[in-house]
C-alpha positions in Angstrom: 17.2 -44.0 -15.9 16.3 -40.4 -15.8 19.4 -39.2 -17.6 18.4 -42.0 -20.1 15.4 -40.7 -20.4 16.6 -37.0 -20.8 18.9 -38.0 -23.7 16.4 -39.7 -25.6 14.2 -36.9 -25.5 17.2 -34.7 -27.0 17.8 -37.4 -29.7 13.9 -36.9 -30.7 14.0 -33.1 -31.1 17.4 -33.7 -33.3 15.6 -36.1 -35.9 12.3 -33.9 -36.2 14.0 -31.0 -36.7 17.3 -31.7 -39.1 17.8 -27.9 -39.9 18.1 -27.0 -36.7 20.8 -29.4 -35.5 22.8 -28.2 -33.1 21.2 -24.6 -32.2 17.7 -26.4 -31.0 19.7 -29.5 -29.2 21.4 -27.0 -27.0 18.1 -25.0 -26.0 16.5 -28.3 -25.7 19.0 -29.9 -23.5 19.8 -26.6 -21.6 15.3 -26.7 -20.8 15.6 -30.0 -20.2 18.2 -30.1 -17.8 16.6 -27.2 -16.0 13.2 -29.5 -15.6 15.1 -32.2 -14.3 16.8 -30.1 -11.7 20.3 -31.5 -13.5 21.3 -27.9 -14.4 23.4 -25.2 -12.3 21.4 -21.9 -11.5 22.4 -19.2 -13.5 19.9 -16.5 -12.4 21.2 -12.9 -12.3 19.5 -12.6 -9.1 21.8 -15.0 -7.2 25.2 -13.1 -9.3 24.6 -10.6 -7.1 25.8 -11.2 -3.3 25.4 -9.3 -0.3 28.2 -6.9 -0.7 26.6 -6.0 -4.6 23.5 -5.6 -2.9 24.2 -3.0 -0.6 26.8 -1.2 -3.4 23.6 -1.0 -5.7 21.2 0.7 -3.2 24.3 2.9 -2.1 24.7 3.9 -6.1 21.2 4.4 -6.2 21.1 6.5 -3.2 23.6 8.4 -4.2 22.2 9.2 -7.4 19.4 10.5 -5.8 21.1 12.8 -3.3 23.1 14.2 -6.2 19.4 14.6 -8.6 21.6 11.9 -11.1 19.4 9.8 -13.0 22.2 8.9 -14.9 24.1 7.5 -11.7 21.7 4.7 -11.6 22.0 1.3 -13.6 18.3 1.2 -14.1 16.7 -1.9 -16.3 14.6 0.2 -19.5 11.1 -1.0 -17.9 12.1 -0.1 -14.4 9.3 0.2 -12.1 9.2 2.6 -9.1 6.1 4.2 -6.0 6.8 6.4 -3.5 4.2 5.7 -1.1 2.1 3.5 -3.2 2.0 5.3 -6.4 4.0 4.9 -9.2 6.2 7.1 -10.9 8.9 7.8 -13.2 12.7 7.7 -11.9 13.7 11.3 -10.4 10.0 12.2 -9.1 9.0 12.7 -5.5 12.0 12.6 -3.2 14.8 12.8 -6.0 13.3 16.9 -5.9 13.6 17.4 -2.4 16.0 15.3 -0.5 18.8 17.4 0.3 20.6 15.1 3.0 20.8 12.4 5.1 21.5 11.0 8.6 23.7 7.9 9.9 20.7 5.4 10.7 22.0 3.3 7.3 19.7 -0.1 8.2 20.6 -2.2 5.3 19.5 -5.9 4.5 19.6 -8.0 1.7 18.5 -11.5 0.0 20.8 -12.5 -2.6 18.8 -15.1 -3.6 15.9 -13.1 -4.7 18.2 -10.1 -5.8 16.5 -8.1 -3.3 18.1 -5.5 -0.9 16.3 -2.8 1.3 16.9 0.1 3.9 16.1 2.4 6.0 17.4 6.4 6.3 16.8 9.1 7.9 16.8 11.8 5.2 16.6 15.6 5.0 13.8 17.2 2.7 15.0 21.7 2.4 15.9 20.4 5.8 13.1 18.7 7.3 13.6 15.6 8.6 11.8 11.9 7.3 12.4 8.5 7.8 12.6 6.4 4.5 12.4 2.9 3.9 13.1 1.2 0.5 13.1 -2.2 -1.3 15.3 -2.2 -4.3 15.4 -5.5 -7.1 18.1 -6.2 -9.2 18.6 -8.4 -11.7 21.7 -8.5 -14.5 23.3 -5.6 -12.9 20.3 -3.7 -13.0 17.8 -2.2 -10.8 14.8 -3.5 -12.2 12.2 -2.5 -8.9 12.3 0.5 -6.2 9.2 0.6 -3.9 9.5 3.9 -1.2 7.4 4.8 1.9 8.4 8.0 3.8 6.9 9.0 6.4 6.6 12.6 6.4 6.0 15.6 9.1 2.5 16.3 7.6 0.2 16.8 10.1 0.4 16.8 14.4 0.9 12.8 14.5 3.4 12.0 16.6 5.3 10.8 13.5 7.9 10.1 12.2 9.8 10.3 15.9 13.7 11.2 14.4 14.5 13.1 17.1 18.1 11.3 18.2 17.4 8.9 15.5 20.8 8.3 14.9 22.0 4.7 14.4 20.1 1.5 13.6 19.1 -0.9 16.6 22.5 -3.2 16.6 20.1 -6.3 16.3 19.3 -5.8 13.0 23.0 -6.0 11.8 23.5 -9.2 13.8 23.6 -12.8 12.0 21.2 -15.3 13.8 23.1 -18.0 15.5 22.3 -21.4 13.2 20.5 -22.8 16.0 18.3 -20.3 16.1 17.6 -20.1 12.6 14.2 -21.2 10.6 13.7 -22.1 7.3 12.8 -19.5 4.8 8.5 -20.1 4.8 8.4 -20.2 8.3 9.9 -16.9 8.5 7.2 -15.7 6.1 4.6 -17.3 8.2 5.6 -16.0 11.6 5.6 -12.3 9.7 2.6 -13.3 8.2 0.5 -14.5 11.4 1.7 -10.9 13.1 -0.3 -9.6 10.5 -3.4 -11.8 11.0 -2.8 -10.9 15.2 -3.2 -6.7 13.9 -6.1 -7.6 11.8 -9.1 -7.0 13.6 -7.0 -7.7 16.7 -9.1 -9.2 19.1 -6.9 -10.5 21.9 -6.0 -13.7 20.0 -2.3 -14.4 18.8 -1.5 -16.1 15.6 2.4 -15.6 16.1 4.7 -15.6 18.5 6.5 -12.9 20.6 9.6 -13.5 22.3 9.7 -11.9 26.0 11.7 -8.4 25.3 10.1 -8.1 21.8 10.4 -4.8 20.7 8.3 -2.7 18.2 9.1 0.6 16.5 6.8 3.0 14.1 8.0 5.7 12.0 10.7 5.9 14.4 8.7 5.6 17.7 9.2 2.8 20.3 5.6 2.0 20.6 6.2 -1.0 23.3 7.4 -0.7 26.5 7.9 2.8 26.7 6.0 4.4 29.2 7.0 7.9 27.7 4.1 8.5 24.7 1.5 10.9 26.8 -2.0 9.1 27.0 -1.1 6.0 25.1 -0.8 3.5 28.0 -0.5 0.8 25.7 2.7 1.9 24.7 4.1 0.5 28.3 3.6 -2.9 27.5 5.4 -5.5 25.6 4.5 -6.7 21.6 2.1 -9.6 23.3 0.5 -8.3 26.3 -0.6 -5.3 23.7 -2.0 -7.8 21.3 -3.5 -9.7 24.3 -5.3 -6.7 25.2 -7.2 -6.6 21.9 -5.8 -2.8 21.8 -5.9 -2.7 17.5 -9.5 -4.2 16.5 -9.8 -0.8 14.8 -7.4 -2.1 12.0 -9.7 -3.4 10.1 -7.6 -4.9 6.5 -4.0 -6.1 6.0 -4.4 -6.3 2.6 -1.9 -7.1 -0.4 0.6 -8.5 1.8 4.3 -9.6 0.5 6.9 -11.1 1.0 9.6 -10.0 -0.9 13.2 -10.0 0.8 14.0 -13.2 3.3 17.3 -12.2 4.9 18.1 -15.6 6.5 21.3 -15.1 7.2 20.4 -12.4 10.0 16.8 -13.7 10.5 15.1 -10.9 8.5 11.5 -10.2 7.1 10.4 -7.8 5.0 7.3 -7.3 5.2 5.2 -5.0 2.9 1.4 -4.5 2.9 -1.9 -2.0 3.0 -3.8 -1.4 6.3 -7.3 -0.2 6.5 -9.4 1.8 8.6 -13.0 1.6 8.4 -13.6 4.3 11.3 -16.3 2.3 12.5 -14.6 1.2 15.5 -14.0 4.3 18.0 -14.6 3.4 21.4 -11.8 0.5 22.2 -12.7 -1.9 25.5 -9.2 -3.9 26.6 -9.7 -7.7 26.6 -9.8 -6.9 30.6 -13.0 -5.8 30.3 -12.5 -2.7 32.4 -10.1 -0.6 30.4 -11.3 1.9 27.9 -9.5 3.7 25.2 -10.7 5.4 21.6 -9.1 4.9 18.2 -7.7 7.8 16.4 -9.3 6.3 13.0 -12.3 8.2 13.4 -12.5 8.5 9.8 -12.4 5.9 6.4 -8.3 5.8 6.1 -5.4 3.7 5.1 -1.7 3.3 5.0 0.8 2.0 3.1 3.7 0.0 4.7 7.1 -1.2 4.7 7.6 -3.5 7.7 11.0 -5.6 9.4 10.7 -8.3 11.4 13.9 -9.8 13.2 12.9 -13.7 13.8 14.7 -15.5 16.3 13.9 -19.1 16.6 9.8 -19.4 16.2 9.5 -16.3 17.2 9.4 -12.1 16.7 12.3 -10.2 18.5 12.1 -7.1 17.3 9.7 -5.0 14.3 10.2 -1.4 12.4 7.8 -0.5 10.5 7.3 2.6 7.8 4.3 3.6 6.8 2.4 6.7 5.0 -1.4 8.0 4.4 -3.2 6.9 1.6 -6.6 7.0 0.3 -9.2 4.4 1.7 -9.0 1.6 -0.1 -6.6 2.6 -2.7 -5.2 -0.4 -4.4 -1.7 -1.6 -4.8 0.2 -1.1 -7.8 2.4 -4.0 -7.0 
């Protein structure tokens, strides 16, 4: 009945329109058949597997180490930030990288056309850590959205000392039992934002018990090496528990863009805000006291991975940069 009804509605277009004939009965059937779900996917997004993926963000890379525009198959309406602002292709890093390390984190979503890393790169020398989300779409780039954190200031960050190699985890395909489905992915990422924001001791995620958290290249959870941070000691949920982050006040303008299902991948990207209000930090224990560094109106911008197994958070690396108070996103 419903292909019945399908060619009928071709048969229509074909008597009200005579001149047409057969130029408008194949755009008609070819929409049609797409509505009805009849039709093969032909997206350029899904042309591209894995292995095109990562060759794309390797040209692209490459071009940039080498100053190459021209290396680069960049779609004519590209659009490109570094660190929430946009600008033209060959700006910001492409004038100051000069090398790279061997950290080479790499994951992709074919099904989006989506592919992003991290790398350790080399600015006259200096060390950053770089995280990137490339799109691509009929064999062209047609998105590139940076954040590097950069030595800038006496923040412990970025950490790159010995930052050599990628965590093995995030290289490793998820066992298919304990995969989820695609939206519950994005919600589990989604409810660790909604723990951070305004983090007052309640979870609206789920941790598993040797979750694992690292910022700008810093272990931040159970490390008992960061000098007066004593969070840092614990694990991703006791921290939360604790109420530690009520001083994040926004996770604003959070996506979604790249699903890596096949190794149980988020990436996460987003703006956090910091009112300053909040100073003086009291631990959900009642007893403990701490201060926030925000002691000022401030923001970030952020590239965030989050390795799901089964319901729950295994592992997170995050990239994030300064930014204005309040300044909105250009995505």
């Amino acid at each position: 009945m419903q292909d019945q009804t399908m060619i009928s509605r071709v048969r229509f277009l074909r008597l009200v329109t005579p001149l047409a004939g057969h130029l408008l009965s194949a755009l008609a059937l070819s929409l049609l058949l797409a509505k009805e779900g009849l039709a093969q996917s032909s997206s350029p997004a899904i042309a591209c597997d894995r292995e095109c993926l990562y060759a794309m963000a390797a040209q692209w890379f490459d071009g940039m180490l080498k100053g190459d525009v021209s290396r680069v198959p960049l779609a004519a309406d590209v659009k490109f930030t570094e660190n929430g602002v946009q600008m033209r292709v060959g700006d910001g890093l492409w004038n100051t990288i000069d090398g790279r390390r061997n950290y080479n984190l790499r994951i992709a979503d074919p099904s989006q056309g989506e592919v992003a890393l991290v790398e350790v790169v080399t600015e006259h020398g200096t060390p950053a850590i770089m995280a990137a989300r490339l799109k691509v779409a009929d064999g062209k780039i047609t998105e590139i959205e940076t954040v590097l954190s950069r030595r800038v200031d006496t923040s412990p960050f970025p950490a790159t000392d010995g930052l050599e190699k990628s965590h093995p985890l995030w290289a490793e395909a998820m066992p298919a039992d304990k995969r989820v489905r695609r939206e519950r992915m994005i919600s589990i990422a989604d409810g660790y934002f909604d723990t951070l924001q305004q983090n007052d001791g309640t979870l609206f995620t789920h941790f598993t018990d040797d979750c694992d958290r690292v910022e700008n290249g810093l272990l931040t959870t159970n490390n008992p090496n960061i000098p007066n941070y004593d969070i840092a000691k614990m694990g991703c949920a006791e921290q939360f528990r604790l109420g530690q982050y009520i001083y994040d006040d926004r996770l604003r303008d959070r996506r979604f863009p790249l699903v890596d299902e096949e190794n149980g991948i988020v990436l996460a990207a987003a703006l956090m805000d910091h009112s300053g209000k909040i100073v003086d930090v009291t631990w959900t224990d009642g007893k403990t006291k701490t201060k926030s560094v925000f002691f000022y109106p401030h923001s970030f911008v952020l590239l965030e991975l989050f390795k799901i197994e089964g319901n729950a958070i295994k592992r997170v690396e995050a990239v994030f940069a300064s930014m204005p108070y309040n300044m909105p996103s250009v995505w």
